[in-house]
N, C-alpha and C positions, 0 to 999 in steps of 0.2 A: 504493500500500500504506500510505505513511504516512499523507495524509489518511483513507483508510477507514477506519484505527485511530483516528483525531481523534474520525471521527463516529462511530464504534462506542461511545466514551465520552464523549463528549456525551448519545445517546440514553439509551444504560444510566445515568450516573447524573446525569441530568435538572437538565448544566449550562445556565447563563445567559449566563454572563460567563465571557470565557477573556483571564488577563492574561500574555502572552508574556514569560516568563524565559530568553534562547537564544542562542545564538551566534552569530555574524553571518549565516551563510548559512540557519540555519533563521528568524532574525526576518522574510524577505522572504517565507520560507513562511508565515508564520504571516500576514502581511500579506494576499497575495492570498489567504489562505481565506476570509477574513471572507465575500469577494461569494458563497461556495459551501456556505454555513452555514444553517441554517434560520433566519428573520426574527429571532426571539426571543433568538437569542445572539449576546452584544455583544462582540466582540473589540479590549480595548482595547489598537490601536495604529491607526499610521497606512495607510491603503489601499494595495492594494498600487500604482497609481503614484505616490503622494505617497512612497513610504518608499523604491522607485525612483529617483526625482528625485532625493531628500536624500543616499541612498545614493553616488550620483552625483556625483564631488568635482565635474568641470564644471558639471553640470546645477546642484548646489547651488549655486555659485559665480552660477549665474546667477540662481538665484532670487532670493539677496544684493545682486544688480545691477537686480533689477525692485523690492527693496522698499527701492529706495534706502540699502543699507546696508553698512557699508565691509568690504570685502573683500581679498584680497591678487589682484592681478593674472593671472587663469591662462590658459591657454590648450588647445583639445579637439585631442588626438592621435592619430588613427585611423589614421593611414600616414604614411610615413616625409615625403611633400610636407607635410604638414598644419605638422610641424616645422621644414622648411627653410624656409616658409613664416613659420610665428612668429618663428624667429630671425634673419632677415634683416634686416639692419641694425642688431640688437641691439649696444648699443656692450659693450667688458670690460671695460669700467670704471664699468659702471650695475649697473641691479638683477642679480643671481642666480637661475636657477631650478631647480628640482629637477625629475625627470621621474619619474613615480611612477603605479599603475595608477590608472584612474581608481576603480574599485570596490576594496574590500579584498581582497589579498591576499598571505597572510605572507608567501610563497615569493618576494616580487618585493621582501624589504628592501633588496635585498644591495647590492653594487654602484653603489653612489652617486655623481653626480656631478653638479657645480656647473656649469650652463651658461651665456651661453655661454664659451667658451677660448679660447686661442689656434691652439692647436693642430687645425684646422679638421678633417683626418681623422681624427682622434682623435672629434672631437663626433661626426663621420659614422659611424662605423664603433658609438658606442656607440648613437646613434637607431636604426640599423641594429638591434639586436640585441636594442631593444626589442619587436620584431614584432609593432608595433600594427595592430589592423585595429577594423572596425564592431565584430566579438563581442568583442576584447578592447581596448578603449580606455584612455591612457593621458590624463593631464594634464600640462601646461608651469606651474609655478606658482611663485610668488614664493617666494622663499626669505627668512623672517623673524628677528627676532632671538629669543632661549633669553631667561627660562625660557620653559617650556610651563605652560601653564595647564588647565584643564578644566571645561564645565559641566553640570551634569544637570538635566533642567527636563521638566516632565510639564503636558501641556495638556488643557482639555477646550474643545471648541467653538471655538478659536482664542486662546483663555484663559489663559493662564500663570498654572497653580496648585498648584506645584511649584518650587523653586531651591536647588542647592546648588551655590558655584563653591570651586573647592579647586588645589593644584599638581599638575601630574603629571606622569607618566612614563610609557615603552612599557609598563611591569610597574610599574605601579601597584596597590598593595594598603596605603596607609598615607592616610589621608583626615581631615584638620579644615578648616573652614572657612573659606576666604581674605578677609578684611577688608581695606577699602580701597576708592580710587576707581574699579578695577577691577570690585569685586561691583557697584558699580550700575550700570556701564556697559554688563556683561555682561547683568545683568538685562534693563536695557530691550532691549538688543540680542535679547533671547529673546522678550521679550513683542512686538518689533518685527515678528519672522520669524514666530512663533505667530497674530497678528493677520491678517499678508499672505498666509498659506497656510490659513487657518483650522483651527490641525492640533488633532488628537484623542489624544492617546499620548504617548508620552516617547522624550527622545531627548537626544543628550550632542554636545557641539559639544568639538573641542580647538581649542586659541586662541595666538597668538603675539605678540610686539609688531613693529608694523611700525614705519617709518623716524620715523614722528612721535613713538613711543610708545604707540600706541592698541592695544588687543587688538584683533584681527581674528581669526576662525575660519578655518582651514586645509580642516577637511572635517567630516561630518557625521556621527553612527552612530544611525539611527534606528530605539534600541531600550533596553533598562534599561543600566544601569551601576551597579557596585559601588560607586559612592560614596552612593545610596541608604541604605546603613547607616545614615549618618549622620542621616537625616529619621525613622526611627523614633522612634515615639512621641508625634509633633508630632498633636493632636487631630483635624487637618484629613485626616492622610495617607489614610484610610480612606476619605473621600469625593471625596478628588483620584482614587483607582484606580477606584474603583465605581460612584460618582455621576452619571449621564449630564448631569445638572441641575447638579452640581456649578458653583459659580463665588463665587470668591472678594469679599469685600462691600467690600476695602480690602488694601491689601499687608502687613497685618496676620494676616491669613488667609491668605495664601499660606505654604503648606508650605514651610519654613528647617531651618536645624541648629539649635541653641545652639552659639553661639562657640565655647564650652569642651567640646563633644563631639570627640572623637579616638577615631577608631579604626583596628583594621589587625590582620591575622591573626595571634597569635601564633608560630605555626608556621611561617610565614614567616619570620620575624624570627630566630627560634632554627637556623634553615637557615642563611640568612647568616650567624650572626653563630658557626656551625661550619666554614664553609665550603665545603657543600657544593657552592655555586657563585659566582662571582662577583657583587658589587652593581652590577652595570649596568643601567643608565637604569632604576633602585628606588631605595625611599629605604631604608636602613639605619639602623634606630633605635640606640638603646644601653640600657641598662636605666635610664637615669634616667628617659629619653622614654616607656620602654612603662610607666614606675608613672604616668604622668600619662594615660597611655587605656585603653582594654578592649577586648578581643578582639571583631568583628565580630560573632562566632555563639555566640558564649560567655553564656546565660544565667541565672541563678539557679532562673526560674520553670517552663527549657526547656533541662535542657542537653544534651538524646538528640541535636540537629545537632551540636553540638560532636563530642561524644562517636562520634558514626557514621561523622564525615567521617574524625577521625584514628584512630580504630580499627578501622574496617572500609572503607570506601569504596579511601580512597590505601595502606594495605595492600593491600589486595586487586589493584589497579590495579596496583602495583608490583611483587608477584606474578605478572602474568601478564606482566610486559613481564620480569621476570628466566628465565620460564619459556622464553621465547619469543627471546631474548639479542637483543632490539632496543635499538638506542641510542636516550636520551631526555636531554634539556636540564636541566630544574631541576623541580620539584612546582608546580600552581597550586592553591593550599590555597584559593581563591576559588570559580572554578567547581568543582575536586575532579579533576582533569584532570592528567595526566603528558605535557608539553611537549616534542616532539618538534620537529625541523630541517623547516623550512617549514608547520607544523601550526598548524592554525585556532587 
């Protein structure tokens, strides 16, 4: 039903190019439709088993290890052997590993723990109850050190012609531009993976430092990110989304921020800073912070988004969940969405 609606408007109004804006579980839709599209419309993202693979903490992890590029340690978890397996012999006084699904999913934050322990049926008992099998796979992965990092990079032809790397968080919605020997390490490290996969689309890496110090990517999400605000405006941006030929003449041309670009949803900000819900793993501005940036969607020449999202959309949204007396978490004034326990 969904793709028949796709191509129902595609045909009626005689698209070309379709650049996927979507949430994690629809970006792999959007991926495999391309091959099911008529010749002429170019869907810019990556195929659907390239965006499969990335998707894939393990599979990524190895594609990281085929293009020689430093990685955090993980391990493929499909049953409960695969685990007793990895952790044999693992000393408790070496590395850490977290066990986490291998594909995104909210509902499987909870429950955390550092492996391995001492406590040996303890670790059993929690592998146990991770119930990995081939459909639902988990990963065994290094456990690195905070902060977390982020980056956003849009490729054309294996091309990296697109970067912006900035700090983050699980609920991230406050973004400028991170300076330092990190932005170029990060960089080549995008144009390294972009090269060795020869990808076509965009896609966000989060990053951690490992034992040496060096950022290494954790997992993959291959598809936009909200930190794109920030590359608005840059001359090139239009031909990094559109351009099939697109490619950059010098890292001159590659799509950046300006340093001094800051942005982050107002509305956000005025939530926290009422207290409608706790500042956990977000950043919490103050008003000195929000005079030095501008609202994400807030613009002079265009303010109908502004204006729709806080006066009609998350209204309206908010309206049927009080109608309906379901419980919800906090507002994501980002995608326009009312954040619910285990919700994409």
């Amino acid at each position: 039903e969904w793709e028949a609606a796709i191509q129902a408007i595609i045909e009626e109004q005689g698209i070309d190019l379709i650049i996927p804006c979507t949430a994690p579980v629809e970006s792999s839709a959007y991926a495999h439709l391309r091959e099911r599209l008529p010749k002429h419309v170019r869907v810019f993202a990556f195929d659907g088993d390239i965006s499969d693979e990335l998707d894939n903490k393990f599979t990524f992890n190895q594609a990281l290890v085929k293009a020689g590029l430093s990685c955090p340690e993980t391990g493929n978890m499909e049953s409960l052997e695969d685990a007793m397996e990895f952790f044999e012999g693992k000393p408790l006084d070496g590395k850490k590993f977290i066990v986490k699904p291998a594909v995104y999913d909210p509902k499987a934050r909870t429950e955390i723990l550092f492996l391995p322990i001492s406590d040996q049926q303890m670790q059993l008992e929690y592998l146990k109850s991770r119930n990995a099998s081939k459909e639902v796979p988990y990963v065994m992965q290094e456990v690195l050190e905070e902060p977390e990092y982020g980056s956003y990079a849009v490729f054309n032809k294996g091309v990296l012609t697109g970067f912006e790397f900035f700090e983050s968080a699980a609920s991230c919605l406050v973004y400028r531009q991170k300076r330092g020997k990190h932005y170029d390490q990060v960089m080549e490290l995008n144009k390294g993976l972009g090269k060795a996969m020869n990808l076509t689309g965009q896609l966000t890496l989060d990053l951690m430092n490992n034992a040496a110090g060096d950022l290494v990517p954790i997992e993959c999400n291959p598809r936009i990110h909200s930190a794109v605000c920030t590359l608005e405006g840059h001359e090139f941006l239009g031909a990094a989304m559109t351009d099939p030929e697109h490619a950059p003449a010098s890292n001159a041309q590659i799509v950046t921020s300006n340093p001094d670009t800051f942005r982050y949803w107002v509305m956000d900000q005025i939530f926290l800073m009422a207290g409608f819900w706790k500042p956990k793993n977000c950043f919490k501005l103050n008003i000195t912070d929000m005079m030095q940036g501008t609202d994400a969607i807030l613009h002079g020449d265009d303010p109908c988004p502004f204006l729709a999202m806080y006066l009609l959309q998350i209204p309206s949204l908010l309206a049927l969940e009080f109608i309906a007396g379901t419980t919800w978490l906090k507002i994501d004034f980002c995608i326009g969405k009312i954040v619910k326990e285990g919700g994409d």
